[in-house]
Each structure stands twice: as C-alpha cells, then as structure tokens.
N, C-alpha and C positions, 0 to 999 in steps of 0.2 A: 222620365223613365226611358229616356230614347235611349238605344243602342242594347236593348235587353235581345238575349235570344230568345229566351220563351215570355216573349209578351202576354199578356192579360186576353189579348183577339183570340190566342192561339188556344183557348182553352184546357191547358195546362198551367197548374201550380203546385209548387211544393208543400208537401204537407210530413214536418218531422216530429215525431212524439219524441219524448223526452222523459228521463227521470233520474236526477244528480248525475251528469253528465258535465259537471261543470266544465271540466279542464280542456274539454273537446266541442262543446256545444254552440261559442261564439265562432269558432274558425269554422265549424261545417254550417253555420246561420251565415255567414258574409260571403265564403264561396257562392251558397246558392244566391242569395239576394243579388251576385253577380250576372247570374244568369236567369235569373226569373224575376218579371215584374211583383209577383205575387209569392211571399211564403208562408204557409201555415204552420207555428210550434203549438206543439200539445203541452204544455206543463204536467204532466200525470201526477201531480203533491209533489212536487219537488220539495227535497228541507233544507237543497244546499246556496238557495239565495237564486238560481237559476232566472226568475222571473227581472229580480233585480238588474241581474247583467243584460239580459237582450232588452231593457227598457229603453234603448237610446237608439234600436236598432228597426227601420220601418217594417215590423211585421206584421202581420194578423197574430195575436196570443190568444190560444184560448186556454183554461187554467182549469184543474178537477181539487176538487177542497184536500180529497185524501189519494192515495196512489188506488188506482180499480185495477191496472194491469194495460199492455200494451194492445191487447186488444179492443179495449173501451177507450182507449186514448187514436187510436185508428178511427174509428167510428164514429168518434168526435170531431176527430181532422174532415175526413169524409161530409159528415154533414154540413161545417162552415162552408168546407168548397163549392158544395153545392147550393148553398144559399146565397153565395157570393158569383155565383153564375158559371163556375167551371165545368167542365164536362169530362175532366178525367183529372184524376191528382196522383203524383210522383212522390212515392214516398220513400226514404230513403231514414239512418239508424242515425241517431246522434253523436256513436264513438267513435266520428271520425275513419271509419272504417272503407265506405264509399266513398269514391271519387267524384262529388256533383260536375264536375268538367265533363263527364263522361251522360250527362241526361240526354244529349241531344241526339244521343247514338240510340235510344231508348225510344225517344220520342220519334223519330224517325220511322221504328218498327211500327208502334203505335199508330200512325197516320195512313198507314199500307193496310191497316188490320183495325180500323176505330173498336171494332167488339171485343177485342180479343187483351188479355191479362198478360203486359210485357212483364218478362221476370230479367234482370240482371245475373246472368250463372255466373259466380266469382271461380279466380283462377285461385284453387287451392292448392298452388305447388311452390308457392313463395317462402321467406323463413318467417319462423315465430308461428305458423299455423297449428293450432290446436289438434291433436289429433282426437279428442272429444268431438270436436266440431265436423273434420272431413267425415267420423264414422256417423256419428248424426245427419251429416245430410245423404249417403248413404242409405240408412235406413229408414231416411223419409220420405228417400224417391222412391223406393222399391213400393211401399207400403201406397203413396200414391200412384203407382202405377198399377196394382195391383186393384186400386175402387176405382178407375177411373180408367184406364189405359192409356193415359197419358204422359211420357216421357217428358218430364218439368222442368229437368236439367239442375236446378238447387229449389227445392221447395221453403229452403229455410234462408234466403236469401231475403232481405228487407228493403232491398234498390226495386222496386217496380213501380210500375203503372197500371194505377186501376181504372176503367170506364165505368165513372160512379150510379151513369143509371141503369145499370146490371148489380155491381156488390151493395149497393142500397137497399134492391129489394128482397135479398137472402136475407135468413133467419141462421142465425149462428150462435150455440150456446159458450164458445170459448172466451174466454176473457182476456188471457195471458199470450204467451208466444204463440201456445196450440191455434192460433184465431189465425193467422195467417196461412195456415196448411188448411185451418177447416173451409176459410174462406174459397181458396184455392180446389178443392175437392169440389164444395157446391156448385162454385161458379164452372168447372167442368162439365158436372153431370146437368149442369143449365146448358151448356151447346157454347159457353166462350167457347173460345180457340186458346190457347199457352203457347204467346210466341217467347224464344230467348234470344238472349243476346249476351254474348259475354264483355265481363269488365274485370278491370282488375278490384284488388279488396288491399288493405293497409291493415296487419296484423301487428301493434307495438309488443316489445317484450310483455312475459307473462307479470313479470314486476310493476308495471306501468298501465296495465288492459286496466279497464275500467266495465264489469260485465255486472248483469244483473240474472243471467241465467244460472239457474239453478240445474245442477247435472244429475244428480237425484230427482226429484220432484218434477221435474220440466219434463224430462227422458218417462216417470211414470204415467205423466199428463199426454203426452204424444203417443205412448201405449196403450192406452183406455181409448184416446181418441180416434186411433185408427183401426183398432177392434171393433167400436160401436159402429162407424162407417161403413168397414166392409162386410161387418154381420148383419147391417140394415140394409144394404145393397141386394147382400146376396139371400136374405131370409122374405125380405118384403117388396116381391116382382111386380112394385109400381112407378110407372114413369116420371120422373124429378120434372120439378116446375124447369120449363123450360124461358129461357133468358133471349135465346138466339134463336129465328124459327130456326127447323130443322130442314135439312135440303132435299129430306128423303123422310118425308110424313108418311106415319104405318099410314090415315086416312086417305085415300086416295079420291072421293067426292060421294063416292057410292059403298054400299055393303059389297057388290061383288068385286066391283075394283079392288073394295081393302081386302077381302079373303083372296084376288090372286096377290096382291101384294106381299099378305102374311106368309104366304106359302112359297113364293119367290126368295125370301129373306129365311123362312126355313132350310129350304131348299138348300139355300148357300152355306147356313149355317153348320148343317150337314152334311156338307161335301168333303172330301178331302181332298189335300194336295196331294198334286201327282207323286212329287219325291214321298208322301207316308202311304202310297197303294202297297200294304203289305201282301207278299206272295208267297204260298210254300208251305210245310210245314209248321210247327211253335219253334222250333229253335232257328231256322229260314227268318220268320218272320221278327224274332226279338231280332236276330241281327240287323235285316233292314231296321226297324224300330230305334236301334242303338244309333246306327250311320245316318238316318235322320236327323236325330236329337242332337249330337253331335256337330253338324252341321246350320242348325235350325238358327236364326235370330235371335230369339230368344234367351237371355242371359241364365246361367247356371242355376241361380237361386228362385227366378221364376218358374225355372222345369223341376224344380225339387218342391216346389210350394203346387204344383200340379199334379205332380206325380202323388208326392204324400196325401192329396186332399181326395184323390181316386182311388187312392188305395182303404181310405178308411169309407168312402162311400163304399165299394167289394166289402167290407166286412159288414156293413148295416143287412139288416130282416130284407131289402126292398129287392129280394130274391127276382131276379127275371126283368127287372129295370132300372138295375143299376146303374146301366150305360145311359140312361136317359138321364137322369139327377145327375150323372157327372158333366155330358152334355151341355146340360145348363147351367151348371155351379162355371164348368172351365171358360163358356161366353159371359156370364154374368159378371167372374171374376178378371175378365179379360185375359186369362191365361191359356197357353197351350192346351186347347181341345184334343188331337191326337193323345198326347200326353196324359193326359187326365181318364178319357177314355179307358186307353191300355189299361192303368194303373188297377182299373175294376177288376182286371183278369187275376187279380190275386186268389181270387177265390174261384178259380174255376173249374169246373171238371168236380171229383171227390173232394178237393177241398173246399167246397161248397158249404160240406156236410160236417165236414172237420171242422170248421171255422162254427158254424151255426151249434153244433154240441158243445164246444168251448164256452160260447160263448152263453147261453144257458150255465153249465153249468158253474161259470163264474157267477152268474149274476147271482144264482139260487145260494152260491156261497158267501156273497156280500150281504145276500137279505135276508142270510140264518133260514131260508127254504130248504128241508130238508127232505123232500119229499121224492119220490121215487121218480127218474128221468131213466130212460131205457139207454145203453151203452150201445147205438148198434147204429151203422150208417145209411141201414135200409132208410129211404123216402117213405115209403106205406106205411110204417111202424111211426117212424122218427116226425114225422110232419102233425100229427095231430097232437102230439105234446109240446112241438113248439109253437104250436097257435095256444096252445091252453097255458105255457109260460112265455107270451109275449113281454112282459116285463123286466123279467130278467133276460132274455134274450136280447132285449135293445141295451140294458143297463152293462151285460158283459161285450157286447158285440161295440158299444161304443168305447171302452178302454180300451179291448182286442186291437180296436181302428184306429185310437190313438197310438198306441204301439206302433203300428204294423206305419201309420204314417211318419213316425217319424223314422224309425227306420229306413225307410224307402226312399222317405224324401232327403234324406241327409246323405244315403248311399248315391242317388242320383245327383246333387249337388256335387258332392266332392269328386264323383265320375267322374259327371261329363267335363267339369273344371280338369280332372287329369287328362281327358283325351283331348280338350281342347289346347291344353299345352301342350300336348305332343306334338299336335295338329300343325299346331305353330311351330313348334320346332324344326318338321320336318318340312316344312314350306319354307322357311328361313334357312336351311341347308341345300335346297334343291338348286339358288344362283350359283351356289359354290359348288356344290356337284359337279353342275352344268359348263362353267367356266374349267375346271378343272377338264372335265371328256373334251372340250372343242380347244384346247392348249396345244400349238403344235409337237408335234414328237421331236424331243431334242438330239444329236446325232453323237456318240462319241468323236474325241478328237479322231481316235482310230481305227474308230468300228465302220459297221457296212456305214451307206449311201442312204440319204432320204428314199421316200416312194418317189418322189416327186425327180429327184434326178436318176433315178431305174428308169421311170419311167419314157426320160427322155432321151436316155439312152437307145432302152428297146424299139423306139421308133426313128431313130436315126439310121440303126441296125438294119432296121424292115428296108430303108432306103435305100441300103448299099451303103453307106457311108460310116466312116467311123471319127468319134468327136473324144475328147478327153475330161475325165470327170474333173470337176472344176475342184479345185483343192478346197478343204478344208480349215 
C-alpha cells in the first residue's frame, strides 16, 4: 500500500454509501482506492448486482439486507471507521459526481481544523446543472443559516469530512438525504466549526444522471425538517449538548463572575451598531432604518424573514414587550436584531388599539362568539374586555400577524433586492463617470486654444515676450 496519499497512519478513510449505482460505482471505488489505503462502501439493498462487482476490488463492504436510506447507510459507514481505528471519514456520492482527486484539498482544511465538518461547496455554474438542484441548495443554506448562523456554503453537498468522534455522539432522527443537513445543524449548535472548500462536481446529461432523489417527497422532508429545528431552537431556550468546549463559557468559576458574565453578553446583545443609531423624527428615522438595511450584510431574504417575524411579534397581546420577544427571537434566530426590533413598531402609537380590536373581533367571529365587544379605541373602556376575550384576541391577533408578516417581509425582500441593484448600478457607473470628467478636453481643428497653452501664453506675456501658438 506504499505510495497511497491518504494512508491508514493519517487517520482518514473513505466511506461511500451506495444504492444501484452501478454504471458509476466501480470508477468512483478505483479513483479512491487510488488515493486512500482504506475505503469503506455501504451496500444500502442494492438489487442491481452492486456487491458482485466491487467483490474483486480491496475494500471494507459493509451490506444492509433491505435499502433504510442514505442516512442509515452514513452511520453504518461511520461506525466501521470507527471500529477500524479512523478518526475522521471522507465521504463522498457514488454517481460519480465528485472528484476523489480533489480529497486532499479537504483533508488539508481538515488537519488545520481536526473539530471542525469540511464541506466540499461544488461549483454550480458548469452545464447539465439541475436547476432543482442549485434552488435546493439555496434554500437549504438559508434555512441553515437561519437555526444555526452558520454560512455552510452547500449544505446539500455529500464530498465531506466528518470527525467521527463528534457526529457519533448526535442523535439524529433523519434517515434519508434530510440526515446530512440534520447532522450538519446538530453538530453546529455542538460548537464544530463548518470549514469549506470548493471543488468542482460532474453533472452527466439529464438522459444519463442516475439520481435516487425524490423532488417531491425529499424537498417535503427538508421542509418539516428545518421547521422542527428552527421551532425547537427558537421555542425551547436550552443550550445543545455541546461537542467543542466553548471559548466563551456563560460559567465563569463563580455565581458572581457568571452574573457579570450574563450581563456582559446582555449588554452586547443589546447594543446597537453605530450605523442603526436612529435619529430624528419617524420618517428621519425610517430613512436611516432604510439606508442601514440597504447597506447591512445581511442578504435580502434574511432581512424579510426578520422583518416579517417582528412584524407578527407587533400584532401578538404582549402589549409593552414586544420589543423584548423580538429581541430574542432575532438573536435566537440569528437574524438582524435591528431589523426585527423596528418591525414591532407596526403597531404603534393608535394602532396599537386598531390592531388589538381587530383582532378580537376576528377571533370572536371564527369562534361563533357573538357577544357584545365595545367599538371604541379608549384604553379604560377597551382593556378590560380584552383581558376577558383573551382568546380570541390571540387567535385573531395571530392570523392578523401572519398577514401583516408576510406582507412586510415580502415587501422588504423584494425592497431591499431593488435598492441593492440600484446600489450596484450606480457604483458600477461611477468608474465611468469618473473616467469620462478626468478625459482631457479635445480642441477643434479651428476653434480657440487649450487652457494649457492660454495659459503659456499669458505667462510669456507677463515676461515681455512674445512666442507663437504652436499649430494645431
């Protein structure tokens, strides 16, 4: 086995799940075994002879009776490696898709970062690219970046590296493709790191792909799954088994050390940047607010998913601490704070009261309550009928707030998307502006004189002398 680059020492091996991959499965098995002393196939119930063909080829096979899914066939790979003494496994798709040539560039990251989840971000600008695929992965960064605040660069990528004794000890209920983004989520909110690296991917015609994803069913699986996540995130404010300690533990050795701690981390949490110090006015202050936003990091659909999720906290009963539930929903959810905040001002001033009788009197008209609610925006009068139909107040106040979110948040999306193209427009016209004002000014054949020879006239003149303008 001399001459291997990822030898058996290095504590890397490959580990490829499989399922009726024939026509691709022996070429991407002999590239790696190329390059690795060690590689692990998963069989997941192959029916298409699959076992047969790599029987002549020195692998680890490990085999499941019936197909469970690429997630169970992951966790299979996983555990052999580990039993076999590896301490991180490479795992990478069967169709061909990946480039094993390109592991060492992986392994590389890997060894700078031993804790951390290398992810391969493929380049999806090549031909034959699925455009299922690029909007897929798409909207499963956003969505893990939204439970995690992690920018993963392709979550849906199957070229990485895992350090087995961190994803060994997660609990993960996915089975299927969802098992790689869940995995990826947990081992986040465990304290890995997500380092990338980019590779290229090998897309065959659509005539020739050989896929076992399901674009229905898969796309509704990745839906449930990243709802439960970020609803478990953001509803049950307790800290994920941690993987990696943490660099910056709330405990700090003592109770009073952790309360200035807590309060430190408060502190910060609720600060604002300097660019969001609103000044002035409410229409002063949307403007800054706007020219903020605008400018801010944070991508379009992350400031519409903030905005809309403070806009429906502004319409809930939690009259007088709104801003505080948005607070914590916008750090929980890792999104724009500023942003989420504002969004509560939907309801402020009179429309406080606007929004709070609406919203009563919806709910009383969804639950056939027909009982007498007074029409009038007095506080004195109007507050103790909305303690006495709290029910229907939360039941119409939460449509009202779906509404009012998604409006807001789709208005802001598509905004700040228009001003940020402008933005760039005009920043992309300003070389050429620029080049055009410092161009020098061109002379008629037989019109006046440059500045530049006026000028050397007039100082000849000053001299007493006279010189002849140079032709033209």
């Amino acid at each position: 086995m001399n001459g291997k680059s990822i030898p058996a020492a290095s504590g890397y091996c490959f580990v490829i799940p499989t399922y009726n991959n024939r026509t691709t499965v022996t070429d991407v098995v002999r590239r790696a075994l190329a390059l690795a002393q060690t590689v692990i196939v998963v069989d997941d119930g192959c029916s298409d002879g699959t076992a047969e063909l790599l029987g002549d080829l020195p692998i680890v096979l490990v085999r499941h009776r019936r197909n469970f899914g690429k997630g169970v066939a992951l966790r299979s790979g996983f555990a052999k490696a580990l039993e076999l003494g590896y301490t991180h496994a490479l795992t990478m798709d069967s169709d061909a898709q990946h480039y094993p040539e390109e592991a060492p560039k992986l392994i590389a990251a890997s060894r700078a970062s031993p804790d951390a989840i290398v992810i391969g971000v493929r380049d999806m600008t090549g031909v034959h690219v699925p455009s299922i695929s690029t909007f897929g992965r798409q909207f499963s960064n956003f969505w893990m970046k939204l439970a995690t605040g992690v920018d993963a660069g392709d979550t849906q990528s199957g070229f990485r590296i895992y350090p087995l004794r961190h994803v060994t000890r997660l609990f993960c209920f996915s089975r299927r493709f969802t098992f790689e983004c869940e995995l990826l989520v947990r081992a986040a909110w465990g304290g890995c790191p997500i380092v990338t690296v980019p590779v290229r991917v090998h897309y065959p015609p659509k005539s020739e792909r050989v896929s076992h994803f399901n674009p229905v069913w898969d796309n509704v699986r990745y839906f449930f799954l990243y709802n439960y996540l970020n609803f478990r995130h953001l509803l049950v404010p307790l800290p994920h088994r941690r993987l990696v300690a943490c660099r910056d533990p709330l405990w700090a050795g003592s109770i009073g050390a952790t309360l200035k701690n807590g309060a430190r981390r408060l502190r910060a949490m609720a600060a604002l940047p300097e660019k969001a110090q609103l000044r002035g006015g409410p229409l002063a202050r949307m403007k800054q607010l706007l020219a903020y936003l605008v400018h801010e990091k944070n991508s379009p659909g992350e400031l519409g998913m903030a905005v809309g999720i403070g806009a429906f906290i502004g319409c809930t009963p939690l009259i007088g601490v709104q801003w505080l539930f948005a607070l914590y929903a916008g750090t929980r959810m890792h999104l724009n704070r500023v942003a989420t905040v504002a969004a509560t001002n939907v309801s402020f001033g009179p429309l406080t009261a606007v929004i709070a009788v609406a919203s009563v009197l919806l709910g009383k008209f969804l639950l056939g309550n027909h009982s007498y609610f007074p029409r009038t925006l007095e506080w004195a009068i109007l507050w103790p009928h909305l303690k006495a139909s709290l029910g229907a107040w939360v039941l119409g106040s939460s449509i009202i707030g779906l509404v009012m979110a998604f409006v807001m948040g789709l208005s802001t999306l598509y905004g700040i998307r228009a001003l940020r193209r402008r933005k760039q427009a005009l920043e992309a016209a300003a070389p050429r502006r620029a080049a055009v004002d410092s161009a020098p000014e061109l002379t008629p054949a037989h019109g006046l004189q440059s500045a530049e020879i006026h000028a050397a006239l007039d100082a000849q003149e000053a001299r007493g002398k006279t010189v002849e303008a140079p032709a033209l």
